[in-house]
ROGUNU-696358 format. One record per atom (N, C-alpha, C): residue in three letters; z, y negated, x negated. Coordinates in steps of 0.001 Angstrom, whole numbers, padded with zeros to 6 digits, always signed. Layout:
<nodes>
ALAZYX ...
</nodes>
This chain:
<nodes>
UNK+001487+013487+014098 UNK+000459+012533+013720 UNK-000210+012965+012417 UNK-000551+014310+012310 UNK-001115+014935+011009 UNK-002954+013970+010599 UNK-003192+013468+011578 UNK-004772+012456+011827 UNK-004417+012037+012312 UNK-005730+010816+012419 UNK-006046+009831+013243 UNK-005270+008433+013106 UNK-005046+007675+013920 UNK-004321+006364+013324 UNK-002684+006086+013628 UNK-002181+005729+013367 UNK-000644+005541+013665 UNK-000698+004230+014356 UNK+000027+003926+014733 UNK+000011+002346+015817 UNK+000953+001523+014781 UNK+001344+001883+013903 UNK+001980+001229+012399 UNK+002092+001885+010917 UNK+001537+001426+010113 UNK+001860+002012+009259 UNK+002332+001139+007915 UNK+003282+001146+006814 UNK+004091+000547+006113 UNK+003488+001304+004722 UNK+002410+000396+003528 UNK+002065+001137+002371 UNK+003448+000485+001492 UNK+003649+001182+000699 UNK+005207+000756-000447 UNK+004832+001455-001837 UNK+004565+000459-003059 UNK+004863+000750-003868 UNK+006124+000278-004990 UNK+006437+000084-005802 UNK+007511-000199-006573 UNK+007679-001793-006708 UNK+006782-002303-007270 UNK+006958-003964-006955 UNK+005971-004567-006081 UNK+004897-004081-004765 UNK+004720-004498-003801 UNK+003324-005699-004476 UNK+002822-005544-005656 UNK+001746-006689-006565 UNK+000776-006076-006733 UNK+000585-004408-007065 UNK-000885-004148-006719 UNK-001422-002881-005793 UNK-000848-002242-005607 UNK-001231-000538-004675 UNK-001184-000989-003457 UNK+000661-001422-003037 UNK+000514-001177-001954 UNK-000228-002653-000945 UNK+000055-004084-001993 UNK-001211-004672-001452 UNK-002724-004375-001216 UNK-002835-003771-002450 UNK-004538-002936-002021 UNK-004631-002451-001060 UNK-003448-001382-000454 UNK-004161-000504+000447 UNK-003886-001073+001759 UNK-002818-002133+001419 UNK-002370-002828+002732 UNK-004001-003743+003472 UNK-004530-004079+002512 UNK-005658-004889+002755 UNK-007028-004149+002838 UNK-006855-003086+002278 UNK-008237-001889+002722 UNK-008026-001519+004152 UNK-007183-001088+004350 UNK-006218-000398+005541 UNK-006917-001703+006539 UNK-006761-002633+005997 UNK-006671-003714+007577 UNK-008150-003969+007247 UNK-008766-003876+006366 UNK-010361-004161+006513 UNK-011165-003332+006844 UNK-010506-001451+006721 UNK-011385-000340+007690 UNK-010706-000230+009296 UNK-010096-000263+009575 UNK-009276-000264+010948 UNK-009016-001116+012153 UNK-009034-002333+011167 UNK-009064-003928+011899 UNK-007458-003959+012637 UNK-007617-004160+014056 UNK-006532-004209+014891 UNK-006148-003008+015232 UNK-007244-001807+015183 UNK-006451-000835+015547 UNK-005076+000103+015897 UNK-004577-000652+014378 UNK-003145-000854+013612 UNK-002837-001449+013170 UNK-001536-001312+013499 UNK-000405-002715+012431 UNK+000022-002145+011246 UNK-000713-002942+009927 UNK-000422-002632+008995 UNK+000400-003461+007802 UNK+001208-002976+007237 UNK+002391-003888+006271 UNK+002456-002941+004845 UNK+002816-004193+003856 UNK+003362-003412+002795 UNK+004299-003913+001805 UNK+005319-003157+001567 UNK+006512-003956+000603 UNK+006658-003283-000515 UNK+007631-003631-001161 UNK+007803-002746-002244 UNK+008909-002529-002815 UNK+009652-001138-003414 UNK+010782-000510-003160 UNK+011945-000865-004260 UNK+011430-002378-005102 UNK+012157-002746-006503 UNK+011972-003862-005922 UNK+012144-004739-007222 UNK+012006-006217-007255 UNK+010989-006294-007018 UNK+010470-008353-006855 UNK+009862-009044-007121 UNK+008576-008656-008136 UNK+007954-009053-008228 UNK+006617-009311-009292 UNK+005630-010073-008486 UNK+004596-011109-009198 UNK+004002-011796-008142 UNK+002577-010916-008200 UNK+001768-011089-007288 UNK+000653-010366-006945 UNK-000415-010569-008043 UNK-001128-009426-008430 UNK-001345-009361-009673 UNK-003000-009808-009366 UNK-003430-010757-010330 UNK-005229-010834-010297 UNK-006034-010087-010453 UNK-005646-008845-010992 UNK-006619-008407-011206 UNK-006955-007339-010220 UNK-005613-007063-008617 UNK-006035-006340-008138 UNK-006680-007119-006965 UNK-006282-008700-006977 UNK-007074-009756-006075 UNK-008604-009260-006481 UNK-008982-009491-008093 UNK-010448-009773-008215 UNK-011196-008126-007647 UNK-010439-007175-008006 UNK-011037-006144-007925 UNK-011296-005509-006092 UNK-010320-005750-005437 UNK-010428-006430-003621 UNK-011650-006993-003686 UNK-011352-008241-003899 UNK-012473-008857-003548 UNK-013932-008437-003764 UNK-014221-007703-004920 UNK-015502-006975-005395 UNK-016148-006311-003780 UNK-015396-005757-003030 UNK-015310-004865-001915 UNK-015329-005263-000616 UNK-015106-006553-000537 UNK-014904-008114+000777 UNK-013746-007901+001327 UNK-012566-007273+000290 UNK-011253-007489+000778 UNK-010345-008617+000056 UNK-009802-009469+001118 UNK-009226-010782+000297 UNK-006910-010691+000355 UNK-006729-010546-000647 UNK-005709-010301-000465 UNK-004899-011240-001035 UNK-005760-012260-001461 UNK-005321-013378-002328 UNK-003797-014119-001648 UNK-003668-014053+000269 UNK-003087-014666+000430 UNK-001477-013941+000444 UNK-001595-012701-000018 UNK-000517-011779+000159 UNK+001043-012286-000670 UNK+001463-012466+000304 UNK+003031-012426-000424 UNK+003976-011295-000940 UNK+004324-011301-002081 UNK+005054-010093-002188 UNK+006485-009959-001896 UNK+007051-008663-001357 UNK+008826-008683-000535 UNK+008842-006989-000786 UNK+010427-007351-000337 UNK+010845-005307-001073 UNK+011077-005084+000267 UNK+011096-003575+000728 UNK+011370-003015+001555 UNK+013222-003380+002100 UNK+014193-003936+001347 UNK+015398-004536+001078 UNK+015359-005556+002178 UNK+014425-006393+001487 UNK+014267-007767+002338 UNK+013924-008066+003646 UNK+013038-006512+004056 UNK+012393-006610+005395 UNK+013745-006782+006149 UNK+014300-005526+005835 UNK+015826-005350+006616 UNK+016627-006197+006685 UNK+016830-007460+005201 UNK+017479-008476+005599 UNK+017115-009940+006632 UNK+015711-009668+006454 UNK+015053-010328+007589 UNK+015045-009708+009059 UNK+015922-008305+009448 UNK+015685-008207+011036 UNK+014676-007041+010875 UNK+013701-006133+009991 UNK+012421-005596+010530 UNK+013463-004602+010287 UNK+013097-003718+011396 UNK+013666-002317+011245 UNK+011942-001111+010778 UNK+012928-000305+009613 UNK+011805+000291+009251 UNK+010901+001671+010055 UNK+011993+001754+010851 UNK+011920+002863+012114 UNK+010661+002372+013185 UNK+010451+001404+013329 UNK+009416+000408+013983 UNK+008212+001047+013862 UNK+007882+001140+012196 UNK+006309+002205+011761 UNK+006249+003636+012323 UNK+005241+004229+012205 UNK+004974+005455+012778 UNK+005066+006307+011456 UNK+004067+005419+009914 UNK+004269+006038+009146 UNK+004559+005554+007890 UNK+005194+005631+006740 UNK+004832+004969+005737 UNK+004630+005536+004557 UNK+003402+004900+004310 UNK+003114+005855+002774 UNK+003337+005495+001412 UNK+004048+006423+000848 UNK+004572+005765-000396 UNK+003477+006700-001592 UNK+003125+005177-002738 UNK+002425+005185-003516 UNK+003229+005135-004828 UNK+004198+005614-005206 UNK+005425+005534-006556 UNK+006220+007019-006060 UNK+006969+007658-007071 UNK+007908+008027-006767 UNK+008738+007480-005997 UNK+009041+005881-006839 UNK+010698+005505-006415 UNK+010305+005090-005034 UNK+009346+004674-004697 UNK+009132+004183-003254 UNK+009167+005150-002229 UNK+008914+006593-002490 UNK+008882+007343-001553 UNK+010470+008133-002134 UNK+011327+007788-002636 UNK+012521+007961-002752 UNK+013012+006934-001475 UNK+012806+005523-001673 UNK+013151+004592-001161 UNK+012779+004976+000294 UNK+011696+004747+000599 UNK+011227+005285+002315 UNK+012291+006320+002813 UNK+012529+007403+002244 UNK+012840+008682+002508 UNK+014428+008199+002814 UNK+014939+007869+002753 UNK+016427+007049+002730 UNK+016346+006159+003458 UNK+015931+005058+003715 UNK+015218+004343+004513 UNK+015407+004466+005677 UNK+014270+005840+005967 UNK+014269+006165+007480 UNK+014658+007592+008341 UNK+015617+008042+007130 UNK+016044+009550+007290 UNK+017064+009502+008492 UNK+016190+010484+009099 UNK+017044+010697+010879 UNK+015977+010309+012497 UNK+015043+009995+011419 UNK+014489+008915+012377 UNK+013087+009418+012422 UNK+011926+009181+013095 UNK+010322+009643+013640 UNK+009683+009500+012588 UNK+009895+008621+011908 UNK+009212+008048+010775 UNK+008588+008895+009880 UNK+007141+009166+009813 UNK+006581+009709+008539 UNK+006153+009618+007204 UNK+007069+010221+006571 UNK+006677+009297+005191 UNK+005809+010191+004370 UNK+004797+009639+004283 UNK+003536+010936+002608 UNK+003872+010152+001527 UNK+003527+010896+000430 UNK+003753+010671-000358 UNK+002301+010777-001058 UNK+001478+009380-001684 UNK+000032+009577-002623 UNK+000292+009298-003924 UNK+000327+009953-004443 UNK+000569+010023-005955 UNK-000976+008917-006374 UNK-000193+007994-006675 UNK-001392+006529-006890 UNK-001422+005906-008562 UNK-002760+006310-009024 UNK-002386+005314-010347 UNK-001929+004239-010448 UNK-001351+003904-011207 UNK-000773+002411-011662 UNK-001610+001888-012808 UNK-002521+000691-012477 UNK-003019+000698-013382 UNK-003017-000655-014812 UNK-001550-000549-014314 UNK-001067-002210-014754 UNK-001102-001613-016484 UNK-000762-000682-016985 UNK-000708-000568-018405 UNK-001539-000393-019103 UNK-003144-000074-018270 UNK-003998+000590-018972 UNK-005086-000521-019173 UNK-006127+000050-020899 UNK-007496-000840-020615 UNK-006645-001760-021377 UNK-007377-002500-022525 UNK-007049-003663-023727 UNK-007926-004520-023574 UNK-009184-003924-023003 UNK-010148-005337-022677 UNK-009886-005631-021310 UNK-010597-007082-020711 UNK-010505-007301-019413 UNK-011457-006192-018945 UNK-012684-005696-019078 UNK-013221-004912-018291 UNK-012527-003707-018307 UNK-011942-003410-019245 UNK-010935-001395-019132 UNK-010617-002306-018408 UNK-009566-003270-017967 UNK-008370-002990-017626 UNK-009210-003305-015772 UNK-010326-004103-015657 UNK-010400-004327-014228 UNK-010746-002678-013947 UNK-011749-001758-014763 UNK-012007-000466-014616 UNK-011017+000246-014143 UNK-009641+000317-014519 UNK-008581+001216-014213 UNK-008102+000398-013046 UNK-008383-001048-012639 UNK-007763-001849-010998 UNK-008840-001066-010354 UNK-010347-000974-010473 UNK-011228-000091-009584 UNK-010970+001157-008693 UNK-010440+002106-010373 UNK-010362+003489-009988 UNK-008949+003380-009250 UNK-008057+002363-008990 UNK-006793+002721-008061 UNK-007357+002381-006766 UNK-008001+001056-006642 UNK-008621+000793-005464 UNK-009823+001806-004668 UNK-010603+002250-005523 UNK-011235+003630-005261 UNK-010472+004497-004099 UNK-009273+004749-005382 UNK-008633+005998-005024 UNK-007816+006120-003872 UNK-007353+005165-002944 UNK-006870+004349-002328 UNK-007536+004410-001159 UNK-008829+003539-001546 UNK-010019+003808+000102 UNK-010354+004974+000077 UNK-010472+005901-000655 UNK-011104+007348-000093 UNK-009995+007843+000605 UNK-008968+007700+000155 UNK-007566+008383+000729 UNK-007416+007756+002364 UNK-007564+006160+002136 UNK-007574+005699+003267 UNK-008329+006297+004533 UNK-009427+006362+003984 UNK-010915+006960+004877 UNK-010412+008483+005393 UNK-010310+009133+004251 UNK-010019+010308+005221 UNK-008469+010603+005690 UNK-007752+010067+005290 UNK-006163+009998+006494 UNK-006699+009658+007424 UNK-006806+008363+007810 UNK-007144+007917+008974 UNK-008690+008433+009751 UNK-009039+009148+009153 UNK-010626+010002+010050 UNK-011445+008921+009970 UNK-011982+008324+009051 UNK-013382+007273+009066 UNK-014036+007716+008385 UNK-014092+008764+008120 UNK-015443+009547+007259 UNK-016183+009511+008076 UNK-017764+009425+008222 UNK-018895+009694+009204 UNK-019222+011084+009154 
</nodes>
């Protein structure tokens, strides 16, 4: 499955509040049903962060209603992670986490080296600027993994 779409795919970053919701919600706003798309994250808790809601939304992606859960929890809820075709991890530790996860098994895991842009930027505009350039960075990646370039 080097292209084209996976019939599941699982985005994971470290606390599951801004990447891999972004891309979980880009992902489902270029693709639609095409694919089943999910995303957790490979630590704790953190609640979903505003500023990667406001910066979504700039784009007509609404992610406001997203709950955040660890890749831990799926499993204690029943989801087997073997289920996805692929999952892409946006952290180190998450694509540590995936890789363990689903070792033995079909499962493809990439690895996108994704800014984090929770530390950066002292004003509100740096800091929505650096939520942009992850979300940016994110849909272009999206676009051309999955072949939606024109």
């Amino acid at each position: 499955m080097p292209d084209g779409l996976p019939g599941a795919a699982l985005f994971s970053c470290d606390w599951n509040a801004v990447r891999s919701p972004m891309a979980e919600g880009i992902a489902k706003r270029l693709v639609g049903t095409k694919m089943f798309v999910q995303s957790a994250g490979a630590r704790g808790l953190e609640p979903l962060d505003p500023f990667a809601v406001e910066v979504c939304r700039e784009i007509g992606v609404d992610i406001s209603g997203h709950k955040t859960h660890t890749l831990a929890e799926m499993r204690e809820w029943g989801d087997d992670l073997s289920q996805f075709d692929l999952i892409v991890a946006l952290s180190p530790g998450a694509q540590r986490h995936a890789l363990e996860a689903v070792a033995g098994s079909h499962v493809e895991v990439e690895y996108w080296p994704t800014l984090d842009p929770t530390d950066l930027g002292e004003t509100r505009e740096q800091k929505l600027a650096a939520y942009r350039q992850t979300r940016d960075q994110l849909r272009e990646r999206l676009m051309v993994r999955f072949g939606l370039i024109l």
